[in-house]
C-alpha positions as CSV (number, residue, x, y, z in Angstrom):
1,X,99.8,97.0,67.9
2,X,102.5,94.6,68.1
3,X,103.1,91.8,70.3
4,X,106.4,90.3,70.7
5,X,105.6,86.3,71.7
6,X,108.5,84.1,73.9
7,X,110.0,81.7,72.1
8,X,107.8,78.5,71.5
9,X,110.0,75.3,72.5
10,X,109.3,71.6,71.6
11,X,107.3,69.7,74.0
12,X,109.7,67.1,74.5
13,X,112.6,69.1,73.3
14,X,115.5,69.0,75.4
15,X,115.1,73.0,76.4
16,X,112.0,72.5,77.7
17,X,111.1,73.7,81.7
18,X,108.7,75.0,83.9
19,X,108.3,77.7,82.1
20,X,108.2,76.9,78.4
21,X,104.4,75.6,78.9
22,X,103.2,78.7,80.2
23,X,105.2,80.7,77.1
24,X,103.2,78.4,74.8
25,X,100.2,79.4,76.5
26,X,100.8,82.5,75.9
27,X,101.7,83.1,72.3
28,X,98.9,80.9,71.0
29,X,97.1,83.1,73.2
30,X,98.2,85.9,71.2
31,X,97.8,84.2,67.7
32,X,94.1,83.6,68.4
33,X,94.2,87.9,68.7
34,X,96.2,88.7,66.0
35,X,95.2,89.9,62.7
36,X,98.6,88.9,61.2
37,X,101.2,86.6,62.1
38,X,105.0,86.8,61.9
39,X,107.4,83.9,62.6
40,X,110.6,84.5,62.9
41,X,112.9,81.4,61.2
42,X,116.7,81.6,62.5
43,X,118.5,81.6,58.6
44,X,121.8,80.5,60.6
45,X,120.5,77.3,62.2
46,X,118.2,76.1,59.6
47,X,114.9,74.5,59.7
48,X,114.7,73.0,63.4
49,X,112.3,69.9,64.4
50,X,110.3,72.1,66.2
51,X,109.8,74.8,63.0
52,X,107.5,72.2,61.3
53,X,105.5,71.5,64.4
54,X,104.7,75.7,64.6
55,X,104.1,75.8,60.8
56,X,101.4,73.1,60.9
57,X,99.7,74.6,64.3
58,X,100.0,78.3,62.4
59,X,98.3,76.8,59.3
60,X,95.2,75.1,61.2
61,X,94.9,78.9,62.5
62,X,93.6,80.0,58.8
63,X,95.0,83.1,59.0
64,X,96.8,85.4,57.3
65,X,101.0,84.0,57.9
66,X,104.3,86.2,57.4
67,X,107.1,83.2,57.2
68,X,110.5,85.5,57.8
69,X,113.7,84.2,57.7
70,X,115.8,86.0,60.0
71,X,119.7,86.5,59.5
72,X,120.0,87.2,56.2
73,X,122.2,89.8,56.0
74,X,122.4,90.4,51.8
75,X,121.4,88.9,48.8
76,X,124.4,86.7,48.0
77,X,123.2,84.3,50.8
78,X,119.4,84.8,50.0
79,X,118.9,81.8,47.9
80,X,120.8,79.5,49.7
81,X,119.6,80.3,53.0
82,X,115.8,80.2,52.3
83,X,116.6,77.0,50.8
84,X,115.9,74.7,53.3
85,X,112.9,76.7,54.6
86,X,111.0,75.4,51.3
87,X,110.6,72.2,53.1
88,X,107.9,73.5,55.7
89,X,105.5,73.9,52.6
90,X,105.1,77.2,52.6
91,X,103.8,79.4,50.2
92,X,106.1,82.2,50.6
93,X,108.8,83.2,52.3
94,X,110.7,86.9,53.6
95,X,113.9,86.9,54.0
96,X,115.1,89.5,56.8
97,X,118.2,90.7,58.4
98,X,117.4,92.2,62.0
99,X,120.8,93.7,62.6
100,X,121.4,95.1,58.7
101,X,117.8,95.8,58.1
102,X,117.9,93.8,54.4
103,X,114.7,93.3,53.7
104,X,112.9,95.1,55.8
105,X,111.3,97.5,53.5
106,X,109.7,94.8,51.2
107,X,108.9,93.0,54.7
108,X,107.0,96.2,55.8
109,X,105.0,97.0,52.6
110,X,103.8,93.8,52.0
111,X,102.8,93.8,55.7
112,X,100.7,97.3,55.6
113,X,99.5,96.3,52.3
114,X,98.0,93.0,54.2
115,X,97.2,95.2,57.3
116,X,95.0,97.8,55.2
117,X,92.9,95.3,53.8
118,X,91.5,93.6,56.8
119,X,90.8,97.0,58.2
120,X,87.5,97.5,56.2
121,X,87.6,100.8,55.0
122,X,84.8,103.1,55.5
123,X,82.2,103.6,52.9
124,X,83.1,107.4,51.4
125,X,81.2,110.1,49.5
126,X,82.0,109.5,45.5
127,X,84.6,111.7,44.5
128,X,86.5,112.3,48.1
129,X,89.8,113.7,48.5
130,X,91.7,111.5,51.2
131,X,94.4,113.4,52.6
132,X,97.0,111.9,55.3
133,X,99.4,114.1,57.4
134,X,102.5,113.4,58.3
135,X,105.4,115.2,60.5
136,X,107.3,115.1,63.3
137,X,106.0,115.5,66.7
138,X,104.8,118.9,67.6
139,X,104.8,120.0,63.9
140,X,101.0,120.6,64.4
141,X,98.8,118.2,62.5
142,X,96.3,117.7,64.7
143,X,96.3,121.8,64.7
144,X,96.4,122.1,61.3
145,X,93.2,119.3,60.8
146,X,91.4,121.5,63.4
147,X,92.2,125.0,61.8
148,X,90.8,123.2,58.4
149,X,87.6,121.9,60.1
150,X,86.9,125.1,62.6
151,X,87.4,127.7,60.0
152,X,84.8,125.7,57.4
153,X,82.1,125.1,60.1
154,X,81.2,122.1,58.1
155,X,82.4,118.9,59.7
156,X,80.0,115.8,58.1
157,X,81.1,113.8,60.7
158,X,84.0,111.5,62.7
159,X,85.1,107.9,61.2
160,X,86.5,105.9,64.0
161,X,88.0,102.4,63.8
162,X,89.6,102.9,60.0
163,X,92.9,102.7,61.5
164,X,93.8,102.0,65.1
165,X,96.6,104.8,65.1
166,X,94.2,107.6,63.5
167,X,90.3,109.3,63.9
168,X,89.2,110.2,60.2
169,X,87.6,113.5,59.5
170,X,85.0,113.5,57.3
171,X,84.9,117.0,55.8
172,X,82.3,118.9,53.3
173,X,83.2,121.9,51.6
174,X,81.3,123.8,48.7
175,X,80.4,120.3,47.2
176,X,83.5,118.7,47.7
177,X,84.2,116.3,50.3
178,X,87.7,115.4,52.2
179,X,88.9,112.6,54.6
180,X,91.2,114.3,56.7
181,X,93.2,111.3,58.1
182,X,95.6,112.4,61.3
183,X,98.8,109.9,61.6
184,X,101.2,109.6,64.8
185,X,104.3,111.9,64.8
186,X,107.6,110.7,63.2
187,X,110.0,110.9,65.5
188,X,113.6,112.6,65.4
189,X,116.3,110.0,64.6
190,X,118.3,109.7,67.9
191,X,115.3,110.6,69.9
192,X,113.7,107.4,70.5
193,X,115.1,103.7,70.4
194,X,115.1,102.1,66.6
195,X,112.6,99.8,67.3
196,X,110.2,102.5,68.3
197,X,111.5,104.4,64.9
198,X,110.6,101.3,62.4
199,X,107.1,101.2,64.1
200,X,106.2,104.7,63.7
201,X,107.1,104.6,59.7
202,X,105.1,101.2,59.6
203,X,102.1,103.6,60.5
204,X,102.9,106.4,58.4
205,X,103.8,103.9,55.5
206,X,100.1,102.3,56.6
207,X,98.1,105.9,56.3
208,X,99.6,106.1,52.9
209,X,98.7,103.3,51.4
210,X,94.9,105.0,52.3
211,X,95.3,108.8,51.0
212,X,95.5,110.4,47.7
213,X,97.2,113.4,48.7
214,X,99.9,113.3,51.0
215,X,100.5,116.6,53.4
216,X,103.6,117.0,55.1
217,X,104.3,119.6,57.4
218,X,107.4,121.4,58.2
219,X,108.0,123.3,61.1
220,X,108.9,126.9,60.0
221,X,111.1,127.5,63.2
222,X,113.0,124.2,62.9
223,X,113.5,124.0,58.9
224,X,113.0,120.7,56.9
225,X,115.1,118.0,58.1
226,X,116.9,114.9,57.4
227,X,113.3,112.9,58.9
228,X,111.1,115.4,56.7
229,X,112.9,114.5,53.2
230,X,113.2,110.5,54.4
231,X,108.9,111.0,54.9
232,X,108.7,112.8,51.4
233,X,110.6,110.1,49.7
234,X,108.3,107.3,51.3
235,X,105.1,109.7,49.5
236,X,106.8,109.7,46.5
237,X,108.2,105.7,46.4
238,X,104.3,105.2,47.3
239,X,102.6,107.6,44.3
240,X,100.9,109.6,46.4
241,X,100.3,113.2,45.6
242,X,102.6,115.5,47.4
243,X,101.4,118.7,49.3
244,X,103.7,120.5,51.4
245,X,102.6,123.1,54.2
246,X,105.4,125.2,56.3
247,X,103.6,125.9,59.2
248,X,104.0,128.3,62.2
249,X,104.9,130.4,59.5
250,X,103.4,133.2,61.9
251,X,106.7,132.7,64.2
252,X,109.0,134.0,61.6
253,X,106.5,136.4,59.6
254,X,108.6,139.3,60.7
255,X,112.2,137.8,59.4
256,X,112.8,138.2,55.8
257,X,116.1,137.1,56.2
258,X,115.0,133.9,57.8
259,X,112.0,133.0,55.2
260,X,113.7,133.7,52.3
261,X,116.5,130.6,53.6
262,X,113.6,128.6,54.7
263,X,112.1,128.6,51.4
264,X,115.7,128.2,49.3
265,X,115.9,124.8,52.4
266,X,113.0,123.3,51.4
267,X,113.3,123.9,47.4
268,X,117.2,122.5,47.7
269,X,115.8,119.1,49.6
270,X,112.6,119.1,47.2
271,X,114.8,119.4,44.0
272,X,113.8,116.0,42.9
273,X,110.1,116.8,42.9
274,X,109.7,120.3,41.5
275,X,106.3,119.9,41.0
276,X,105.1,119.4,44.8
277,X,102.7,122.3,46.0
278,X,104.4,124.4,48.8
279,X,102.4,126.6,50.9
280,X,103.4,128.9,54.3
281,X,100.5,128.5,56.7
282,X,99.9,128.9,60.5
283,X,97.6,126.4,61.8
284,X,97.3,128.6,64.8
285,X,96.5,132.1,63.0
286,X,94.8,130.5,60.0
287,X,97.1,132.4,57.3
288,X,97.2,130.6,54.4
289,X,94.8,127.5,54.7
290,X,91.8,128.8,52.5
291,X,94.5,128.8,49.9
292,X,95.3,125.1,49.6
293,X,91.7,124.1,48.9
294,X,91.9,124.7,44.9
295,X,95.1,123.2,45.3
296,X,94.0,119.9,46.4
297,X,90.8,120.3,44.3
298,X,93.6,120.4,41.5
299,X,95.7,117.7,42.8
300,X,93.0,115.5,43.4
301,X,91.7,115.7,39.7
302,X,94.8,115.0,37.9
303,X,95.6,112.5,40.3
304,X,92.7,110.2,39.5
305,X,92.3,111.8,35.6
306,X,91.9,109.2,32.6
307,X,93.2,109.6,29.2
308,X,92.3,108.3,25.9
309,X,94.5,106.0,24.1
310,X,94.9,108.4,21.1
311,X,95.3,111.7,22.5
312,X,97.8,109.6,24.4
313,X,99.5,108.3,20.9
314,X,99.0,111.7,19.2
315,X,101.3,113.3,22.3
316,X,104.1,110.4,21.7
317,X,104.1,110.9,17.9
318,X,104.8,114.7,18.8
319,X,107.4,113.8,21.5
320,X,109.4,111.8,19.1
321,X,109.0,114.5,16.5
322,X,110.7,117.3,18.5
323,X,113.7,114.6,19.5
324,X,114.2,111.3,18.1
325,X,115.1,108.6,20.5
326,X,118.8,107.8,20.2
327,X,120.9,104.5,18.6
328,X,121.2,101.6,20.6
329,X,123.8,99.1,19.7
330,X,124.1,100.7,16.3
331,X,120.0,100.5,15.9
332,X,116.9,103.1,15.8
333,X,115.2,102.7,18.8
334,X,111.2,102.7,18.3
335,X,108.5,103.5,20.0
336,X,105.7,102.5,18.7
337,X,102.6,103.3,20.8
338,X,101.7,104.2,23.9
339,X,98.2,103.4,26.6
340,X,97.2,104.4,30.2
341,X,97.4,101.4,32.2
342,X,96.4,103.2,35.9
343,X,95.0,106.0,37.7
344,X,96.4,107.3,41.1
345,X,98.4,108.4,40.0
346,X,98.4,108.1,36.3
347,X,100.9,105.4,34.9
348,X,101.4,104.8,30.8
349,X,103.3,102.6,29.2
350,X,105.4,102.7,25.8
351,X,105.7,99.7,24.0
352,X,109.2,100.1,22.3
353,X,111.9,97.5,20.4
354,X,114.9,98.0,23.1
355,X,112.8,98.9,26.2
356,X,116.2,98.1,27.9
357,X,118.2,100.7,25.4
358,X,115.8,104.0,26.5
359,X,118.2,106.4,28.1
360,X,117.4,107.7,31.6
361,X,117.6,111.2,30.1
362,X,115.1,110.1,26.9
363,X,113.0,108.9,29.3
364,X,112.7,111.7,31.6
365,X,112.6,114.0,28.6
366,X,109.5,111.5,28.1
367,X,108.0,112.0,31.2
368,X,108.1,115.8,30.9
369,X,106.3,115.8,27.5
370,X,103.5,113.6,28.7
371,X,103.0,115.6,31.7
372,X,103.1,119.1,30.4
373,X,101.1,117.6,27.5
374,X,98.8,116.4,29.7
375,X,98.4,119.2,32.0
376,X,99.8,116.9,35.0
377,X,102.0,119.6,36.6
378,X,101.1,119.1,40.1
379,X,101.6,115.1,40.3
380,X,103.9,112.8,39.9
381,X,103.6,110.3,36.5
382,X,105.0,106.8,36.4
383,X,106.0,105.6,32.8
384,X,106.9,101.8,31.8
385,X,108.4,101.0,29.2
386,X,108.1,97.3,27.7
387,X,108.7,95.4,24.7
388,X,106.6,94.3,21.6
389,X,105.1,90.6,22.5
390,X,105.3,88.1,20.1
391,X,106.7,90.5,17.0
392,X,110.6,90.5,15.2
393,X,112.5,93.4,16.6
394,X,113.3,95.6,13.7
């Protein structure tokens, strides 16, 4: 939940009225509540007398402090904006652009990154699959969660209080265990106001910060839309798994015509992640959902799989051996070994002379040898590329 404070004034500051006390009242009111705190700095004006006076009463608070400097519209005037803000002693600061939206994105990871971990999680089963689904409103996730759980029989039980915009599903199924996590809709662009529109991706961008396996539904009737690629793209800027489930498929079962556009839709907007799982289902029929369980079993696997260093060295020899990587500046470029540094999903790096030189191509022509090498053909990969410490570049 968010609460939007009045404006705190100085005590003896020249705008000061009737009414300024019982603002103050109320907004310390609401930082005693508050998990997090926000406070909006006006970049324009600068660092008023009052600013240090909120700083100091917000620290005493001991807890957790966004300082966001507000009316930043690019980064040309970042740096000499945010400035004078380094006087409050503050340990870090956002810099923001309400009207232009700079910053916001870093502003809201950093924020659901902080939000998830004062939730305290839920203790899980080893081993469980936590899937989050997203859509638009009327899509059907809560439909599709209950098709999952009422065809199994098998619900463990309900996990409340994770989240305050979801109810987690705790679900069993021969041996395997999933958290079925239910988010709030995303709405249609022009159908509600912007502010409204931010909040309800800060909760989707919340749930996936939580899940392993990201399932996005697309309404069969409707098509995928601008708002269903924009949610992909978050799963994939996140490293979440992908799954993606066309349902009410039911409703147009009959239309060849219209399916086989659907289908060419959905693969034309997906393009950039070939890999991604897609499955027609109808959360009200049931067609289709037994089906995705080996999926996700599959997903879920080589999403949190681990490597050793030398099969991953003995793959990188054999990548370079098939196609050299090119000159750079009138040098061979090297690459001399290669580690996993991270599960979930898997991320290696390559320890090169010219990390800078690699070619986007050489490196996606990387990527695709480690993951068909690997057997990784329902995830994404991310692969870093970084430079020899401490050695003469040959």
């Amino acid at each position: 939940m968010l609460v939007d404070t009045g404006g705190i004034e100085e005590a003896d500051g020249p705008d000061h009225d009737q009414f300024s006390d019982h603002i103050r009242t109320q907004a310390l009111q609401a930082v005693e509540e508050a998990d997090v705190i926000l406070l909006l700095l006006d970049g324009r004006q600068g660092v008023l007398p009052g600013d240090y006076e909120i700083v100091e009463l917000l620290r005493r608070t001991d807890k957790e402090v966004f300082f966001v400097v507000n009316k930043i519209d690019s980064p040309a005037v970042e740096t000499e904006l945010l400035t004078p803000f380094w006087e409050l002693g503050v340990p870090e600061l956002w810099a923001l652009s309400g009207d232009h939206g700079y910053g916001f994105r870093t502003l809201m990871e950093d924020l659901v990154e902080k939000l998830g971990a004062t939730e305290g999680p839920a203790e899980l089963p080893e081993g469980t699959a936590r899937l989050a689904f997203f859509g638009r409103p009327n899509v059907g996730k809560s439909s599709m969660i209950n098709a999952i759980m009422g065809q199994e029989r098998m619900v463990v039980s309900e996990i409340s209080g994770t989240t305050r915009d979801s109810v987690d599903t705790l679900l069993s199924r021969d041996q395997y265990n999933y958290l079925l996590i239910d988010t709030a809709g995303i709405r249609r662009k022009g159908k509600t106001t912007d502010k409204l529109e931010k909040f309800s991706i800060l909760k989707a961008l919340k749930a996936l910060t939580r899940c392993d396996i990201a399932v996005v539904l697309i309404d069969a009737e409707e098509g995928i839309t601008e708002q269903d690629t924009k949610v992909i793209g978050y799963t994939q800027d996140h490293g979440r798994a992908l799954l993606i489930l066309i349902n009410k498929w039911d409703l147009i079962q009959g239309d060849k015509k219209k399916q086989d556009w659907l289908l060419e839709e959905v693969r034309l907007a997906t393009n950039f992640i070939p890999f991604a799982p897609v499955f027609r289902v109808s959360a009200k029929t049931g067609y289709g959902i037994k089906r995705i369980f080996p999926e996700i079993g599959k997903m879920h696997r080589q999403f949190h799989q681990r490597f050793t260093t030398s099969a991953l060295n003995r793959l990188l020899e054999s990548a370079i051996l098939h196609h050299e990587p090119p000159m750079y500046k009138g040098r061979r470029l090297k690459l001399y070994y290669t580690a996993q540094i991270d599960t979930s999903p898997p991320s290696f790096v390559v320890i090169a002379n010219f990390p800078k030189g690699i070619h986007f191509s050489y490196q996606r022509y990387l990527k695709n040898q480690f993951r068909e090498g690997l057997g990784l053909d329902r995830i994404q990969i991310r692969l870093f590329f970084r430079e020899r410490s401490g050695r003469t570049k040959r």
